[in-house]
C-alpha positions as CSV (number, residue, x, y, z in Angstrom):
1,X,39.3,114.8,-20.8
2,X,36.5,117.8,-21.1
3,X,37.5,120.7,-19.1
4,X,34.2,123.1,-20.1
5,X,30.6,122.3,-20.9
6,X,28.8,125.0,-22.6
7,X,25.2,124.7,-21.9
8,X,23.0,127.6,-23.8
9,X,20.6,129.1,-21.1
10,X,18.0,128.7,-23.6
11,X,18.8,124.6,-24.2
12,X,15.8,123.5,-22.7
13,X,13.6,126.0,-24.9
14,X,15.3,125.5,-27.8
15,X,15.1,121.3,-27.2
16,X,11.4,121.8,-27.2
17,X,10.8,124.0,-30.0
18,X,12.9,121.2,-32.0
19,X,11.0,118.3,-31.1
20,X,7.8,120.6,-32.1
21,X,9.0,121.4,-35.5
22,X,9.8,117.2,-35.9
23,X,7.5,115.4,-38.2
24,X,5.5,112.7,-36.3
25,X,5.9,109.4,-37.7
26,X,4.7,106.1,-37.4
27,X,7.0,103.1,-38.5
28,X,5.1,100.0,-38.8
29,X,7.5,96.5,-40.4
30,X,6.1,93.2,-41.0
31,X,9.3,90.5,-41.9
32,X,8.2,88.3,-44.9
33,X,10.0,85.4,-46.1
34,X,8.8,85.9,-50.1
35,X,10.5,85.5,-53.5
36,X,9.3,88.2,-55.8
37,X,9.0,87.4,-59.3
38,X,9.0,89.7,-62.6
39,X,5.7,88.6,-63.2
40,X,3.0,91.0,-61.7
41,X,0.8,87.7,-61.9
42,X,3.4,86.5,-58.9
43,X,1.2,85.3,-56.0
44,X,3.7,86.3,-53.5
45,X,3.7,89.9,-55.2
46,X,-0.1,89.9,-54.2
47,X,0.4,88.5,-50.9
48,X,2.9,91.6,-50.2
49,X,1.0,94.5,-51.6
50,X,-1.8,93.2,-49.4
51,X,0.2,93.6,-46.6
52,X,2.1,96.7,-47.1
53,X,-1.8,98.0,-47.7
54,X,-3.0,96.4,-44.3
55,X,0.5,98.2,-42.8
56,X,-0.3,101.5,-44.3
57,X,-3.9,101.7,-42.9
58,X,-2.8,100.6,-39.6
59,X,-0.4,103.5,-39.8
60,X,-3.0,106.2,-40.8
61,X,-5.6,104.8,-38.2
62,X,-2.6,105.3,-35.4
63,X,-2.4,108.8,-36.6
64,X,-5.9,109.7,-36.9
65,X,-6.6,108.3,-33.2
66,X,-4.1,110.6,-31.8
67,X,-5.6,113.4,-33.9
68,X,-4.0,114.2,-36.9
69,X,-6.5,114.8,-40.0
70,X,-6.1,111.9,-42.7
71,X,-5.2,115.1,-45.5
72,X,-2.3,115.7,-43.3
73,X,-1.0,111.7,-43.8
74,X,1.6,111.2,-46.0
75,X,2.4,107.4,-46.1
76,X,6.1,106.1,-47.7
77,X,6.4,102.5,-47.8
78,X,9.9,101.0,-48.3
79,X,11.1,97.5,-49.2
80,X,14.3,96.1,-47.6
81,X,15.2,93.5,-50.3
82,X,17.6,91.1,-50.8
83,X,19.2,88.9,-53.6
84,X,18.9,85.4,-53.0
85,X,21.4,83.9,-51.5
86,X,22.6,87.1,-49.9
87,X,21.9,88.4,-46.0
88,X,21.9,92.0,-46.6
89,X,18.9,93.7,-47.2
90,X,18.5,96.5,-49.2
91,X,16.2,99.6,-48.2
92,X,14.3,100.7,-51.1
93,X,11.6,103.2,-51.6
94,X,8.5,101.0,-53.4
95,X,9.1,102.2,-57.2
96,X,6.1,104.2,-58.7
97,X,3.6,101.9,-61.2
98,X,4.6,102.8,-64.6
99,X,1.5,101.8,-65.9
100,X,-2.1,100.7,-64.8
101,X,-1.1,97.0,-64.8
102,X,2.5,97.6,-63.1
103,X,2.6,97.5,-59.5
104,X,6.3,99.2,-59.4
105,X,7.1,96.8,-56.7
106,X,8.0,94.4,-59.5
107,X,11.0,96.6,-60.6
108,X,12.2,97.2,-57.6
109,X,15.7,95.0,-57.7
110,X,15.8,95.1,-61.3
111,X,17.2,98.9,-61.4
112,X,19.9,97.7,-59.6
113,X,20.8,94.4,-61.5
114,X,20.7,96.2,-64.7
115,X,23.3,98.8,-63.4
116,X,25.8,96.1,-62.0
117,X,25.9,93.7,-64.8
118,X,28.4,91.3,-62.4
119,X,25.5,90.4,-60.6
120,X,23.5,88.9,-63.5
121,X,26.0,86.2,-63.7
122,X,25.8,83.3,-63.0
């Protein structure tokens, strides 16, 4: 077993300057059952950026109303995809628009199928 604990005298000051040097963040998920197509004509790709948008303003109001100024919000959206057929998801960052008429979300699993040829087959 533990014979000694060390405790620093200064734990309980040092806990608190920690948790006041953390980043505040608000995590807001939404499950959606949705195939996403290469197309960025895809109706399910509109139906999701219209939800990550609603997820990300319910976010930044949350922050605002416990003070926070809205030039001090950074918001990150992720994307836990999947492959069909498959029941892992995997956590990707929402890919920046290449373009005026890309979304990014589009690309998203297509980076990865491009690197792992295997999965392409069928």
């Amino acid at each position: 077993g533990i014979s000694k604990i060390f405790i620093h005298r200064f734990a309980g000051i040092l806990s608190a300057y920690g948790m006041g040097l953390a980043d505040i963040v608000v995590e807001i998920q939404e499950p959606s059952v949705l195939v996403l197509a290469e197309s960025s004509q895809d109706k399910s790709l509109k139906i999701l950026l219209k939800k990550l948008d609603k997820l990300a303003e319910n976010a930044r109001t949350d922050l605002v109303e416990q003070g926070y100024k809205p030039e001090q919000i950074e918001i990150k959206r992720y994307l836990n995809l999947r492959y069909q057929g498959t029941d892992t998801a995997l956590m990707v960052p929402e890919p920046e628009p290449k373009n005026n008429y890309d979304t990014g979300i589009t690309n998203c699993g297509l980076g990865i199928a491009e690197s792992s040829p295997e999965l392409q087959k069928n």
